[in-house]
C-alpha positions in Angstrom: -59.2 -68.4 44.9 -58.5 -66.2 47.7 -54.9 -64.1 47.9 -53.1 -64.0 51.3 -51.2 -60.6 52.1 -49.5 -60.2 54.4 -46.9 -58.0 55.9 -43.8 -60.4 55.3 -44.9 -60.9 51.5 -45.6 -57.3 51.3 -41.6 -56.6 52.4 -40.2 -59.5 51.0 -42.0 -58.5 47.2 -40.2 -54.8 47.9 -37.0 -55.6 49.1 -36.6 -58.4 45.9 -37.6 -55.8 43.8 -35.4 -53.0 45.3 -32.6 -55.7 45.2 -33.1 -56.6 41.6 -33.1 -52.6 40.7 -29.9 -51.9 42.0 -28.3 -55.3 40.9 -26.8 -56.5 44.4 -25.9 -60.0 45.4 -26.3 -60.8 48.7 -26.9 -63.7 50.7 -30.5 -65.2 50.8 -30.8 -65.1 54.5 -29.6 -61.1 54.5 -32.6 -60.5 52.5 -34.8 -62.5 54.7 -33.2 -60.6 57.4 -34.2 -56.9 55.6 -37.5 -58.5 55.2 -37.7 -59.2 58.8 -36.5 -55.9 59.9 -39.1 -53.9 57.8 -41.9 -56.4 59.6 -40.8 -55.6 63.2 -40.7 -52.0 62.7 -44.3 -51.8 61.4 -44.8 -51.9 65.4 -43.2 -48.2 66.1 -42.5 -49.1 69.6 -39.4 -50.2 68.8 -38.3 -47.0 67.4 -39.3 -45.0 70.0 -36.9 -47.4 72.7 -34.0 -45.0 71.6 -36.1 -41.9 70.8 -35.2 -40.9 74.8 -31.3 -42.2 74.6 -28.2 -40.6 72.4 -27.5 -43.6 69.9 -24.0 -42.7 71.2 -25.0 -43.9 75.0 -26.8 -46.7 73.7 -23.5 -47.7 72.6 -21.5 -47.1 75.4 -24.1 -49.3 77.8 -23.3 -51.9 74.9 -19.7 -51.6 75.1 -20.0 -52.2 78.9 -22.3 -54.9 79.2 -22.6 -58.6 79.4 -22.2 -60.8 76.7 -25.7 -61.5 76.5 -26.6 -57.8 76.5 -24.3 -57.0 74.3 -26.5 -59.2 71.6 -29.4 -57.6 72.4 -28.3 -53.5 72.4 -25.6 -54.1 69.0 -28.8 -55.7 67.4 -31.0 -53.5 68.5 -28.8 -50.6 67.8 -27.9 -52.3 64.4 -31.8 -52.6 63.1 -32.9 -48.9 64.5 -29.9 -47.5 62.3 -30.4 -49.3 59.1 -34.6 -49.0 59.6 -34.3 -45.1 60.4 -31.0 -44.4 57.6 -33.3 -46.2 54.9 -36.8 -45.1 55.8 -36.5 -41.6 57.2 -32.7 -40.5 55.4 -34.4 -37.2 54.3 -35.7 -36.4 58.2 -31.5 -35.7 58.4 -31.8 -32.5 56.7 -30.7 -29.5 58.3 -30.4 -31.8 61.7 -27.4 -32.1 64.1 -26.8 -35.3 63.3 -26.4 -36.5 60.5 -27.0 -39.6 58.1 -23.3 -40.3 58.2 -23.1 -40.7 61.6 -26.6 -43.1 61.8 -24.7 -45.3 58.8 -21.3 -45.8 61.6 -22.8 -46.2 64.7 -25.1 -48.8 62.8 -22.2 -50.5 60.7 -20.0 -50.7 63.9 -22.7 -52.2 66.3 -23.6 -55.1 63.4 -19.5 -55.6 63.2 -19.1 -56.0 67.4 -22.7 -58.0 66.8 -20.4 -60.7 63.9 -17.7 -60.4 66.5 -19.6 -62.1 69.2 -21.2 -64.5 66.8 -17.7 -65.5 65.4 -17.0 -68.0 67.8 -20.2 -69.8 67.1 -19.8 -69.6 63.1 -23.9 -69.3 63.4 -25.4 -67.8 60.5 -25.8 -64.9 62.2 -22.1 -64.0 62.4 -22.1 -64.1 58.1 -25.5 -61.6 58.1 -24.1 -59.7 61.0 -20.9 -59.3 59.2 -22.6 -58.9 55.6 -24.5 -56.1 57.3 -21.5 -54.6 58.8 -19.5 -54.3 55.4 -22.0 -53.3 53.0 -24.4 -51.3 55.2 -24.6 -48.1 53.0 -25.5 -50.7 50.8 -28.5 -52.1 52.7 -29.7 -48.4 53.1 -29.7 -47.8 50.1 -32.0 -50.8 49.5 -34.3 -49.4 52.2 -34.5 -46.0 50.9 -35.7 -47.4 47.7 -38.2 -49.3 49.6 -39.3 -46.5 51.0 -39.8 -44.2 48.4 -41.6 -47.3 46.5 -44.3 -46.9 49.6 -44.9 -43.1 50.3 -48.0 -41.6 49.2 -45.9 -38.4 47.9 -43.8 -38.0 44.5 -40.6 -39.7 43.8 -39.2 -37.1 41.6 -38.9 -34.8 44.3 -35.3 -33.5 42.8 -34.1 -31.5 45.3 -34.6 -34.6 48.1 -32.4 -37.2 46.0 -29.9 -34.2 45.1 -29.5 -33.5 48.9 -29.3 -37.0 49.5 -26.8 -38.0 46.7 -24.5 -35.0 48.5 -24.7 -36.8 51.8 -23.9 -40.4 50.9 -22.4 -40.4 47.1 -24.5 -43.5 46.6 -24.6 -45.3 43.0 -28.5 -45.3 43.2 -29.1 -41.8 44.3 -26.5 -40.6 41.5 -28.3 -43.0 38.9 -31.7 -41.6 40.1 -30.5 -38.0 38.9 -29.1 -38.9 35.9 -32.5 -40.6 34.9 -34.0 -37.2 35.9 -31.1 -35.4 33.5 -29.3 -34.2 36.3 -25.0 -34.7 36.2 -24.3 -34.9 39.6 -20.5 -32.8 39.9 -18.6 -34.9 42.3 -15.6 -32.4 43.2 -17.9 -30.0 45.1 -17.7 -29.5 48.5 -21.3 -29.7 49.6 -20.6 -28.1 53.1 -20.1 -25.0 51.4 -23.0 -24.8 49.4 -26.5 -23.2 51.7 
């Protein structure tokens, strides 16, 4: 008996997983669409489309388009955030810009992406808008993912710490806690070096 991987199966076996370990309910066809996302971005070509553009002008081109190119930049703005929040959330350290601002631009170009589905009542305006209202959420599910594939340690302390400042996730804090750490949530991080 021969055993087909492939890509999809790999995702779709990590994101069920990552889903199950934190306990969220979502829709079926949001976790397909996660599953899909990971897929496409295993071809980096799409990251590097906004590597040479300020998400911020990305945005405004959206804003100030068609209707039919308004699909294509909110998606495509929508699926670099959540891929690059999830997958790379640690590469924000000690950068301008910051995880925080990746998470809005991302949640408001998949909540102007359900608006322009609405109309339609497609599928894709409830994923669109599923994505919009829980996409710290979805991160969080993709920076689980993540750490399930790297090569390096997961109990990198210091890296989930950092990250629990920045986004005051459930999972980060529960991730601590499981390392014995008590994460002290009236501290003003900004203060801290």
């Amino acid at each position: 008996m021969q055993i087909e991987t492939t890509t999809t199966l790999y995702f779709k076996d990590m994101i069920d997983a990552a889903i199950k370990n934190q306990n969220i309910k979502t829709d079926a066809m949001v976790e397909f669409y996660l599953v899909n996302l990971l897929t496409d971005f295993v071809n980096t070509e799409k990251i590097r489309r906004f590597a040479n553009e300020p998400l911020v002008m990305t945005l405004d081109r959206a804003l100030n388009s068609g209707m039919s190119e308004q699909r294509i930049l909110f998606k495509e703005i929508g699926d670099t955030t959540l891929y690059v929040s999830g997958f790379f959330s640690d590469s924000f350290n000690r950068k301008l810009v910051d995880i925080d601002y990746y998470i809005e631009i991302g949640r408001i170009a998949y909540n102007y992406l359900s608006n322009l589905m609405k109309d339609a009542r497609t599928v894709f305006y409830d994923i669109y808008r599923e994505l919009a209202e829980r996409f710290k959420t979805f991160v969080d599910i993709l920076v689980e993912v993540s750490e399930r594939t790297r090569l390096t340690s997961k109990k990198d302390i210091l890296r989930i710490y950092e990250r629990w400042l920045r986004m005051k996730s459930k999972r980060n804090e529960e991730l601590l806690r499981e390392l014995g750490i008590e994460p002290i949530y009236n501290i003003d991080h900004k203060i801290i070096h």
